[in-house]
N, C-alpha and C positions, 0 to 999 in steps of 0.2 A: 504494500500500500504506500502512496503518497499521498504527500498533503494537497490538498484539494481548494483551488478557491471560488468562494461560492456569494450568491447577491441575496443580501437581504431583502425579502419581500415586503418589506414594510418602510424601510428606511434608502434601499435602495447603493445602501455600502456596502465594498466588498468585504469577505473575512475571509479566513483561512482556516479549515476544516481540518485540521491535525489529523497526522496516522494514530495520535495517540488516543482521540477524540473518536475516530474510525473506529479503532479496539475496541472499546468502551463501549460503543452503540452497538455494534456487531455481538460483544458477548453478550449483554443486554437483549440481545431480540429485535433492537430497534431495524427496521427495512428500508425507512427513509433518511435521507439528509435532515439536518439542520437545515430551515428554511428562513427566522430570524437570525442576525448576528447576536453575539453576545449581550452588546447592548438593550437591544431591544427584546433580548426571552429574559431581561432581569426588569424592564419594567413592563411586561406584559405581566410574571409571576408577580409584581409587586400589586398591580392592578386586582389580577386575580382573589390576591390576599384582603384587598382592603373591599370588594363588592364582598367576599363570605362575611366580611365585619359589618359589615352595614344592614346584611338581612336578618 
């Protein structure tokens, strides 16, 4: 594997998809990419957190 680099579907910047990141998803099950960058799956998960606080 190589490192991969991939666009954020939301913000439109690129990242880089690490072999180590690959690993990691592949032993996990995971079958997709990463489709936000970093940035944006921390404040998507913070989003996520604060509507469960709200209901």
């Amino acid at each position: 594997m190589a490192d991969k680099t991939l666009t954020c579907k939301d913000c439109g910047a690129e990242f880089v998809f690490t072999e180590g990141e690959q690993q990691f998803y592949a032993e996990k099950g995971f079958t997709n990419e990463p489709q936000r960058c970093p940035d944006c799956r921390k404040a998507r998960k913070e989003q996520r957190r604060n509507n469960n606080y709200n209901n």
